[in-house]
N, C-alpha and C positions, 0 to 999 in steps of 0.2 A: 283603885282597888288596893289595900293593904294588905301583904300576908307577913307574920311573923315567923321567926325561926329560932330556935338555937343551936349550938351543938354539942355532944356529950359524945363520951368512949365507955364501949364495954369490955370489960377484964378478957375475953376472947377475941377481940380483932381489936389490931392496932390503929385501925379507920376510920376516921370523925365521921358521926351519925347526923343527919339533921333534921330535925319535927318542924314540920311546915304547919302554919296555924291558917285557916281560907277566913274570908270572910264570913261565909256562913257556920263557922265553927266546927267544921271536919277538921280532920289534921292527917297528916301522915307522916312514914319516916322515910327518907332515903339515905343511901352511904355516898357517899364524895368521895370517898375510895384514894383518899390522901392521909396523911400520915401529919401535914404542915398544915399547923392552923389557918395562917393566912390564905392559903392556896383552899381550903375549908370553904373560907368564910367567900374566895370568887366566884368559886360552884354552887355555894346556896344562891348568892345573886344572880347566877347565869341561869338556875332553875327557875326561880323567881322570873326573872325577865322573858322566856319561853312561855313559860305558864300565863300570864298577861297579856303577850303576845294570840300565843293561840286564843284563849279566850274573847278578847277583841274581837281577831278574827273571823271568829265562830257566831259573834253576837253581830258584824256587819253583814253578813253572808244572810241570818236570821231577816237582819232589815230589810235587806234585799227580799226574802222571800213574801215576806208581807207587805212591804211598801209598791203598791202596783201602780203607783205615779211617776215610779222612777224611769229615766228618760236613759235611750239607746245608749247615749255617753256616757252618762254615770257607772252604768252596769258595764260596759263594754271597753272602758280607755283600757285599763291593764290586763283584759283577756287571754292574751299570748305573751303574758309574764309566764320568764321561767319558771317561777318560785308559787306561781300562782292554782289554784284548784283543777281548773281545766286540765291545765296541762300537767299535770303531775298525774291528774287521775288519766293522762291519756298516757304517759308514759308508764303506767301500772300494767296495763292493757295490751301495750304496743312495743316492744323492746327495741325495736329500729325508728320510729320516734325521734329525728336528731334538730340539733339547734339549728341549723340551716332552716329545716320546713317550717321548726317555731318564729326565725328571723323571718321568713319571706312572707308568712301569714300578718304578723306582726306588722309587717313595713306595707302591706295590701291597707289592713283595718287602717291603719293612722293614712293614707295619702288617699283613700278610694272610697273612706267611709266616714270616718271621725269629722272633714272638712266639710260635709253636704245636711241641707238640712233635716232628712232623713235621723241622724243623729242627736237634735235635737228634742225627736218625739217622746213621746212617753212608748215604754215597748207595748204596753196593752190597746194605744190606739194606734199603731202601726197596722195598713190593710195591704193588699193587692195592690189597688192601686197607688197607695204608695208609693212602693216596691216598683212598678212599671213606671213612673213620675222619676225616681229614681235610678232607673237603668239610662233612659233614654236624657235626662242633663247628667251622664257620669262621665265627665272630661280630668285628662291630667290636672294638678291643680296649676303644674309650672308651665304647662304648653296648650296649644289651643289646637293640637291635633285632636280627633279622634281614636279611644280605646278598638281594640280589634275586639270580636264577638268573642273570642277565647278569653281575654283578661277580664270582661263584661262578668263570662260567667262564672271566673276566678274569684270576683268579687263576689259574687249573691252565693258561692258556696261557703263563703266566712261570714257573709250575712246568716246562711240558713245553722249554720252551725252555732252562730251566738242566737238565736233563737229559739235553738232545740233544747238547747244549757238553760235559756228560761224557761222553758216549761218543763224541764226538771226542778226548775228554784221556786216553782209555782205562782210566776210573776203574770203570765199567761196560760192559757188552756189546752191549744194548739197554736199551729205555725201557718200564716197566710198562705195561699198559693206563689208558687213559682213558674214562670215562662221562662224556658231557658232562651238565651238569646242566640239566634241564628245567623248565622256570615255567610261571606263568601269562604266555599271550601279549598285551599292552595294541595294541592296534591303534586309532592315535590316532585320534578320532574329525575330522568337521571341521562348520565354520557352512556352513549353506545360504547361497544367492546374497544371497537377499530378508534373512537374520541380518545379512551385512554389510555391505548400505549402512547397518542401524540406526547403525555403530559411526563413520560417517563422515558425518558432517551438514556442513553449510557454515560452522556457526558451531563451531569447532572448541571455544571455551567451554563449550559446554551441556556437553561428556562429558568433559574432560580441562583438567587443570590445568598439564599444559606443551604449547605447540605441537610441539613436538622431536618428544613422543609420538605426538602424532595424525599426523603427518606421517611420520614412522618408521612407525607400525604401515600407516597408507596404502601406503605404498612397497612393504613387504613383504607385505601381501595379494593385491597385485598383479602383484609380481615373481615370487615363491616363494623372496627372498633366502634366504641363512639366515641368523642369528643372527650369527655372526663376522664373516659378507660385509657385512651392514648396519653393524654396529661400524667396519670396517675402511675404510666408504664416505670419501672425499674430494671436496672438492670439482672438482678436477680429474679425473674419473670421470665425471663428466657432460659430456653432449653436448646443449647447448639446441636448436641447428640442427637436431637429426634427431631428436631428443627420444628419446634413450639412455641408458643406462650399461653404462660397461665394466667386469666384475669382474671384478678381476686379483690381490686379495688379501682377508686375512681379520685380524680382531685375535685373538690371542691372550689366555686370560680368564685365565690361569696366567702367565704371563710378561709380560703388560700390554705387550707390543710389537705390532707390525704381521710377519704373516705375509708374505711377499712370494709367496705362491700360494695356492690356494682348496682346498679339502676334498680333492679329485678330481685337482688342480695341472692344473687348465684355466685360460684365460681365454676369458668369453662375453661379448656385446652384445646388452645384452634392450631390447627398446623400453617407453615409457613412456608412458600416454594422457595424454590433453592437461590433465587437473585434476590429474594427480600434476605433470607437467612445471609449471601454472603453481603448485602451490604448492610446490614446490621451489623454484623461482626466487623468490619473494616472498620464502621463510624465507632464502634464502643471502643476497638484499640487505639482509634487516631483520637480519641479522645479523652485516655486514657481512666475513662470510668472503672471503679467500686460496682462491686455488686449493688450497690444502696442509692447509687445515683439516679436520678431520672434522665430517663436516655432523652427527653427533649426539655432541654434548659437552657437559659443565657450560660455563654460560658463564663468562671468563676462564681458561679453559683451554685447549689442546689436545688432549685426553686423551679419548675415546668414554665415554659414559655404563659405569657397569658392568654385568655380563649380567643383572641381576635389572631393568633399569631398565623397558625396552618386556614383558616378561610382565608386571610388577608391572602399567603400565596398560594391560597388554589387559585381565589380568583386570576392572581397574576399570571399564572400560568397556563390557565383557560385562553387568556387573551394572549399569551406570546405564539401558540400552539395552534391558535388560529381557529379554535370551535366557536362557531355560531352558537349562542346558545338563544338570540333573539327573544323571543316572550316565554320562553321557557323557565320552572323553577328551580333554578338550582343553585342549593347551596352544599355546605361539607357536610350536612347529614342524608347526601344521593347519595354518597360514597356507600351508605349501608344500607338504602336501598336498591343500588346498583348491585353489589353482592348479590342481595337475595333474589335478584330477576334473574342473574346471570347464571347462578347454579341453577336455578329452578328451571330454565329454557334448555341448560345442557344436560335435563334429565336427575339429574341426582335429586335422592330420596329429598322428601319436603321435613321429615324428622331430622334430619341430616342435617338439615341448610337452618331447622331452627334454632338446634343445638348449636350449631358452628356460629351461630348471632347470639346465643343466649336469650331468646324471647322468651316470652314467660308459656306457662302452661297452657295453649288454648286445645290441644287434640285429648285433654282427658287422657282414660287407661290406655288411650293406645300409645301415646307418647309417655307415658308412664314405666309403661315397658318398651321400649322403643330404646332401649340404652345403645349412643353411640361413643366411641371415643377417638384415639387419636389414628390407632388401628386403621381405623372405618373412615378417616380423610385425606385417606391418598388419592384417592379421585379428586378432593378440590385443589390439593394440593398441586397435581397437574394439572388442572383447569388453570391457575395463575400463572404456571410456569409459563405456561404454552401464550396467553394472554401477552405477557410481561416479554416473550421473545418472539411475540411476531405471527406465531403458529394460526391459522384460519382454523382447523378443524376445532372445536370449543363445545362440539353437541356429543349429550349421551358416553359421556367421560366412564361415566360408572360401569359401563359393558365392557370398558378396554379388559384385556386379557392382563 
């Protein structure tokens, strides 16, 4: 594709003009908006080189929509390019949209899809059974365990969605049927009340060999954080005077950055009982944190522990503390189902206990208007105290006078 150019000034702007000549003999003018010829003459070519570009692009995309021989791979290797059609037009759409979900989709298609011979077909003779032929041989490519029914149906959701992208490109008509794939259901189990004070003694020594741990896994027994929101904690997030935390972000375990919003893209203020607030405060002075630090970090860094750090010693801790947990499931996301059974059994409002987790919207107008705040969580806030020192009484908190 040839275009010509050249450039010229007019007596009112001191700005090299450039008339671009196309091939089919349109022309037009743009300014470079430069004064230096040279720098003139890199902006026509930088023009020139977009112009090309897009165009290609715009004629392979065409190929695609009329080439109905074209096979899964072809259409499908760079789907979850950043820079590519999909995803820009999803990020038009979507403004929370971030490179994380384009990474994880991305790294699904090339190990779960791209390797099977599924990928191979042409997209227009892809059927059903296919698709069922292809669920049931879908093995890691590096290990010879079996996919769990959730990553199963992680996959045929980036199947269904590059195939919904083709019949917008009019490569196909419609989209085969789908079987979602069903498992067994793990329904995490959680510790009894009386299980976890075992795990919190006063002498943080006896059970735990970093304070960080004992003082992280405290926080979030108590909170119902999750995992990324505790990572993401700073010390600026805390409020000693009303004995709070704000969560307003989450860390990233794939991108090792700071999310700037939380699962749900809320931000809450949970209150915090008075043994978690003083040993918050102890560990931030004894370790002499900035406002900007993350309160759980290797020391001489800034960087949050990594995700295996607080499961690694819950479990340890489980086991020094002597809980049976036998065939039971639990892992460090009981912790915030443990929260939500706890409040919920000692009476306090279920708006209350949503808000205080940040779950998303499921009660409609009435938790629409249902506004709680920090105010409103002095009842959990002795719910943990009482928990955390020992106290039996734990029911129907919200009546106390």
């Amino acid at each position: 594709m040839k275009i010509d150019y050249y450039l010229y000034t007019r007596k009112n702007s001191p700005y090299y003009l450039s008339r671009y000549t196309f091939p089919d003999g349109s022309k037009t003018v743009k300014s470079t908006k430069t004064e230096d010829l040279q720098e003139a003459h890199k902006k026509a070519n930088q023009f020139i080189a977009e112009y090309i570009a897009e165009q290609e692009a715009q004629l392979e995309k065409e190929k695609c929509s009329f080439d109905s021989g074209i096979t899964l791979r072809e259409y499908a290797h760079d789907f979850f390019s950043m820079s590519g059609n999909h995803i820009q037009r999803l990020k038009s759409y979507n403004g929370f949209i971030n490179d994380r979900w384009i990474m994880v989709k991305d790294e699904m298609l090339k190990n779960y899809i791209l390797p099977f011979p599924i990928a191979e077909k042409k997209i227009k003779d892809i059927t059903a059974d296919d698709i069922d032929l292809f669920v049931l041989r879908l093995k890691p490519v590096k290990k010879k365990t079996d996919l769990s029914a959730n990553t199963k149906n992680k996959v045929l959701m980036i199947l269904k969605i590059i195939l919904k992208e083709s019949v917008k490109d009019g490569i196909i008509n419609y989209i085969p049927d789908f079987q979602r794939v069903k498992g067994e259901s793990k329904v995490k189990d959680i510790l009894e009340p009386e299980e976890l004070k075992k795990l919190f003694p006063y002498n943080w020594k006896d059970m735990y060999s970093h304070k960080s741990a004992y003082i992280g896994l405290m926080l979030t027994a108590t909170t119902g954080m999750r995992l990324s929101e505790v990572m993401g904690l700073q010390v600026k997030h805390i409020n000693f005077d009303n004995r709070s935390i704000r969560i307003e972000q989450s860390w990233d375990t794939r991108l090792l950055k700071v999310n700037r919003f939380t699962k749900n893209k809320t931000i809450r203020e949970v209150a915090i009982c008075d043994r978690v607030t003083s040993e918050l405060k102890g560990f931030i002075t004894e370790q002499g944190k900035d406002q900007d630090s993350f309160i759980f970090c290797r020391e001489g860094t800034n960087k949050p522990y990594d995700d295996k750090f607080l499961p690694r010693h819950m479990e340890i801790a489980i086991q020094k503390a002597g809980i049976k947990v036998n065939h039971r499931y639990i892992t460090f996301h009981s912790f915030r189902h443990g929260v939500n059974t706890y409040l919920l059994e000692a009476g306090i409002n279920p708006f209350k206990v949503a808000a205080f987790l940040g779950h998303s919207n499921k009660y409609n107008m009435t938790a629409l208007y249902n506004k709680t705040g920090l105010k409103d969580q002095d009842d959990i806030r002795r719910y943990f105290q009482k928990l955390l020192t020992g106290q039996d009484n734990l029911v129907l908190l919200s009546k106390e006078a």
